[in-house]
N, C-alpha and C positions, 0 to 999 in steps of 0.2 A: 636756534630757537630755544632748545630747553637751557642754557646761559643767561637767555632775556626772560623768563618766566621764573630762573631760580631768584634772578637778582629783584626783580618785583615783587616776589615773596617774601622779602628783607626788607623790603618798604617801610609797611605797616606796622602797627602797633600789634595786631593780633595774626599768628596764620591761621590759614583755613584751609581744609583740603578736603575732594570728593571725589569719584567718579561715576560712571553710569553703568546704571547696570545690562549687563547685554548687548552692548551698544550696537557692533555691527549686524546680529540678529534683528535690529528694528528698522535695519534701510532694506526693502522688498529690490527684487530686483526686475528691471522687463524684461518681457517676456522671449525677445530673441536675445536678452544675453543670457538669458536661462541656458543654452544650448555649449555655452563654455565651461560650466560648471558640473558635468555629469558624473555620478558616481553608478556601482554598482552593487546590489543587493540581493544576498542570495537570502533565496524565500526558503523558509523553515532551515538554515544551517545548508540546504543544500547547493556543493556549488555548481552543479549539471544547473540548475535552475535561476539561471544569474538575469535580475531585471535592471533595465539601466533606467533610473530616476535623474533629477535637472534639482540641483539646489536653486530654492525661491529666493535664498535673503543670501546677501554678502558675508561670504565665509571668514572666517578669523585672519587665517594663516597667511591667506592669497595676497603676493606683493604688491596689490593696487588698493587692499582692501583698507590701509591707515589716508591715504589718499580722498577714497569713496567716502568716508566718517567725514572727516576735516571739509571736505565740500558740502555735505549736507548739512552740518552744521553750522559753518559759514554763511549757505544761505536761507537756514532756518533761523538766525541770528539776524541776519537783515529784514527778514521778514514781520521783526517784532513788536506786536502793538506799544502804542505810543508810554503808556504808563509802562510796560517792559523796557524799556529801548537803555535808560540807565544800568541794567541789569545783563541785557546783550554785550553792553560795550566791555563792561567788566569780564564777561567770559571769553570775548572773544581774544583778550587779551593773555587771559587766563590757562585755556584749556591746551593740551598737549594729548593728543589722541582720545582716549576717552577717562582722562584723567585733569581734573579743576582743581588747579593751585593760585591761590590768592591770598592778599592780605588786606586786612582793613585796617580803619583806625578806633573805633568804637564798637560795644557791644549791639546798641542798637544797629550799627552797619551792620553788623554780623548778621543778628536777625534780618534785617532788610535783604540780604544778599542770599541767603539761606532760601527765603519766601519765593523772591522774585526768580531766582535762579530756575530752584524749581519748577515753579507755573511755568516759566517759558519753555522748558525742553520737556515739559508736559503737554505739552500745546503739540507736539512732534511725536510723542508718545515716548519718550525718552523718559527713562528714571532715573535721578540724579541722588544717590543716594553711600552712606558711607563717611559722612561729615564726622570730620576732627578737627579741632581747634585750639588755641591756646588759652583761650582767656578762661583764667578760673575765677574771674568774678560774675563770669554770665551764669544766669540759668535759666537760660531757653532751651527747652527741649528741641532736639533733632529728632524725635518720634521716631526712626526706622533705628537708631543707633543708640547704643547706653554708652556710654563713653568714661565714666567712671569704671567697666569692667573692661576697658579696653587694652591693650598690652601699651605699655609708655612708648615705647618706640615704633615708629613706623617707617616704612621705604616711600620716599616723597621722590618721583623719578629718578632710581633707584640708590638716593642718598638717604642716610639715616637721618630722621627725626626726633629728640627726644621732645614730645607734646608736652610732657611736666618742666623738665627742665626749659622747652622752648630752644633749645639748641642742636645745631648739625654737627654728625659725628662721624668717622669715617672707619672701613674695614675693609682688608683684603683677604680674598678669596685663594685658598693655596690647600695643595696635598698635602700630606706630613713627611713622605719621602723626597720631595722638592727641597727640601733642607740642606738636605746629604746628595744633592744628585751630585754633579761633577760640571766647576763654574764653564760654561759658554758663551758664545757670544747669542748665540739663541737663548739659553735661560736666562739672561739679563735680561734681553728683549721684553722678554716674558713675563719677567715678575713686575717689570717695571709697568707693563702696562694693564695690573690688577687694578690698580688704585684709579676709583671714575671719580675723577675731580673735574666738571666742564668751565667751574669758576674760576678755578686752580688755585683754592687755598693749600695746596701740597704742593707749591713750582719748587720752594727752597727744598725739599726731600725727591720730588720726582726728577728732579736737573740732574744729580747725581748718577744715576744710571745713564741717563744718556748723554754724558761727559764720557764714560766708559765705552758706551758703545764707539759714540767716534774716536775714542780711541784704539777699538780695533780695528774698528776701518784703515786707519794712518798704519798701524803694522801689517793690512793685510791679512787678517785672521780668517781662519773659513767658520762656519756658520756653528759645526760639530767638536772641532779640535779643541784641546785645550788652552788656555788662556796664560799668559807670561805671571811670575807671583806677583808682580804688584798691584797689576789689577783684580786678580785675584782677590788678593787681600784689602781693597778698595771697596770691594763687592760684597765681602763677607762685611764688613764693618757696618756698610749701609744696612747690609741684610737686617745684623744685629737690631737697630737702630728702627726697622720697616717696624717692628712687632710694636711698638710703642704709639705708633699712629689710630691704634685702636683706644689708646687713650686721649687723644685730641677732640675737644667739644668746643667749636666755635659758633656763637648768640648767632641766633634766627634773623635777627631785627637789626639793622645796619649801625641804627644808634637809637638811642633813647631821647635825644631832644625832637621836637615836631619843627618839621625844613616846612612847611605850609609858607607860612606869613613871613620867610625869613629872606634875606638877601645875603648870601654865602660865596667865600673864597676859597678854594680849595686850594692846600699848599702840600704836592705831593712829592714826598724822599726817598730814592729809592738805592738801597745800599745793594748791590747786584757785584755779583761776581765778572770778573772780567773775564772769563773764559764762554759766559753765556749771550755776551753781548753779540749781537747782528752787526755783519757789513752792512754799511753805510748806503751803498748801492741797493742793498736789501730792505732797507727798511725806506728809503726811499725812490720807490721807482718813476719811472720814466713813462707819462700817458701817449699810448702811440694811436691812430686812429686806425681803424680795420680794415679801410680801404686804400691805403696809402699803400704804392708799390714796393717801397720799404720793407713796409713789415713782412710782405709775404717773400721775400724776398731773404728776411732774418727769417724766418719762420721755416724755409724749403733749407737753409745752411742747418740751423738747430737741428732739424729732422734726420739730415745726412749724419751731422756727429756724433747723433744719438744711437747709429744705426739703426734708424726707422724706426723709432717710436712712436708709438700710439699717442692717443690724444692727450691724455690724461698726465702721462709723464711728461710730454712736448710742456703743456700747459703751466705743468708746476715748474720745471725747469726756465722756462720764458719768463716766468713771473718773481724770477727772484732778482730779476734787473729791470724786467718792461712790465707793465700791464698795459695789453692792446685791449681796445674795445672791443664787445662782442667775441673774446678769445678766442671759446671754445669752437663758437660757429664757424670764424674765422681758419682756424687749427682742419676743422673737418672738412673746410671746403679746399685746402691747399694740398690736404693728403691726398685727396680724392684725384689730383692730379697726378700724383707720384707714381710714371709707369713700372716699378722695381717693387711696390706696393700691392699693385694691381695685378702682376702675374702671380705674386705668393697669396692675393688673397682669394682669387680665382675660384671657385670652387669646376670639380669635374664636372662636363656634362653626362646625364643619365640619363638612358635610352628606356622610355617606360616599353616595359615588357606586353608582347604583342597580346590579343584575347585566345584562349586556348576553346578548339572545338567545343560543340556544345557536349558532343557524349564523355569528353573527358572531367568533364566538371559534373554532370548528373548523377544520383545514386543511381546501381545499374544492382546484376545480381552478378555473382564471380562469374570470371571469364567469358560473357556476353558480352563485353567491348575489351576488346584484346588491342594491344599493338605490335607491330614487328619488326623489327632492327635489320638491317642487311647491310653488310658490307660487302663490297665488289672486288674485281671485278665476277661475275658470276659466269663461270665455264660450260656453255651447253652442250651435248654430245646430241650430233642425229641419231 
């Protein structure tokens, strides 16, 4: 999703970017799922005196809560009066949680999208607000934003923006002792996967490292040990090499001529290393249907090779020769058969502990409910 929002950001003539403010504070929530969300609050500092309150509105953090947003605004977006409805289509295309990335081709769009934008997700009580742009022949004020004092560079799904220059620019995130640590086949892992490229204008710089890693794989490296010098030395060079990509600024805008009214050939070259080239098998697989005795059939042997893997691995391992339809359904309903599966995923049965008398549970005052232990056998004497 955010690869098809960055690349339609390249579209247009102008970017534009916003988001809302608040956002999952403005979806309320009903009132029995109020009862999932309880926290606790001690009244004046104290914590003898703990109240348990019920959050109203969808909390930030909660793993369903980018889900909750995207739904209601999905279908506050359908919802949208007739003269909005060019304005819906545009966000719906646009938006990536509560963040609106777009691009136009004119400053009047701009304004227009700016207007319409807003009244709509006003209509919801959403505030849409934090507009940056590129075009510095407009001057239509954004009224919540001065933009002229705004810093050049912004994080547009968390790639660099330069708004003056109009171009993407990239940085990686690193310690200063990560320099000198000592090469692995985990620190290679590691650094290699600082750089967030979803478009992947850094494949020719990010290939490098993981050329290396499979090459520890082939000698069997462990994850800690140290590494043979050549890779070594392979690693240090790229390293050198990483610090330079903070000077890399690639145009915003895909090109400069308008593809509108135009009828176009695309004639693409692609000079690619041989060593990153895919099997054949891999890049073109085999469509198997889900219900075919077959597949589950390849799917119960895969399973056994793998020693019992999970879906997730089954899945991607299957998929570098076959794609069956409905996989992953397919994948869970075959495990679900697998008795060697089902005794290790077992869980113990647990015997809920019986109700204790009532005087054992009541405040009493000391020693007014006593108990007494005996063990036997006990010797009477006439």
């Amino acid at each position: 999703m955010i690869p098809a929002i960055l690349n339609r950001f390249r579209l247009g003539k102008i970017g534009v970017v916003s988001d809302i403010r608040k956002a999952f504070l403005q979806i309320s929530l009903h009132e029995n799922d109020m009862n999932f969300l309880p926290f606790l609050w001690w009244e004046g500092g104290n914590s003898e005196k703990a109240i348990i309150y019920r959050h109203r509105r969808v909390v930030f953090e909660v793993s369903c809560s980018p889900f909750l947003l995207a739904a209601v605004l999905n279908h506050h977006f359908k919802q949208a009066p007739e003269h909005l409805e060019k304005a819906a289509e545009k966000l719906i295309d646009s938006m990536f949680v509560d963040n609106c990335v777009a691009s136009v081709d004119s400053s009047e769009e701009l304004e227009s999208l700016q207007r319409d934008s807003t009244e709509l997700l006003a209509l919801g009580k959403f505030d849409l607000h934090g507009w940056r742009h590129s075009d510095i022949e407009s001057n239509f004020d954004f009224q919540d934003n001065q933009q002229k004092s705004d810093p050049e560079e912004i994080l547009v799904l968390r790639l660099i923006w330069n708004v003056k220059e109009d171009a993407r620019a990239f940085s990686i995130s690193y310690r200063g002792t990560e320099w000198k640590e000592e090469v692995t086949k985990r620190r290679i892992l590691s650094l290699a996967h600082r750089i967030f490229d979803p478009i992947g204008f850094t494949c020719p710089l990010t290939l490098i490292p993981k050329l290396l890693i499979q090459e520890c794989w082939k000698i069997e490296a462990s994850w800690d040990s140290k590494l043979q010098i050549d890779i070594e030395r392979k690693f240090e060079r790229w390293k050198n090499q990483l610090i330079e990509i903070q000077d890399l600024k690639i145009a915003r805008r895909l090109s400069e001529l308008d593809f509108k009214d135009m009828n176009l050939s695309l004639q693409v070259f692609c000079d690619a290393s041989k060593s990153s080239y895919t099997r054949r098998d891999i890049r073109l697989h085999i469509i198997l249907p889900s219900n075919y005795p077959v597949v589950k059939a390849l799917i119960i042997y895969k399973h056994l090779q793998l020693g019992h893997a999970g879906v997730q691995m089954l899945m991607y391992t299957l998929r570098e020769s076959y794609w069956i339809l409905k996989g992953r359904k397919t994948i869970k309903e075959v495990i679900k058969t697998c008795i060697i599966c089902k005794r290790f995923n077992a869980k113990p049965i647990s015997v809920s502990e019986g109700l204790l008398p009532q005087d054992r549970v009541r405040d009493a005052a000391v020693f007014e409910i006593i108990g007494l232990d005996l063990a036997g056998p006990l010797i009477l004497i006439d």
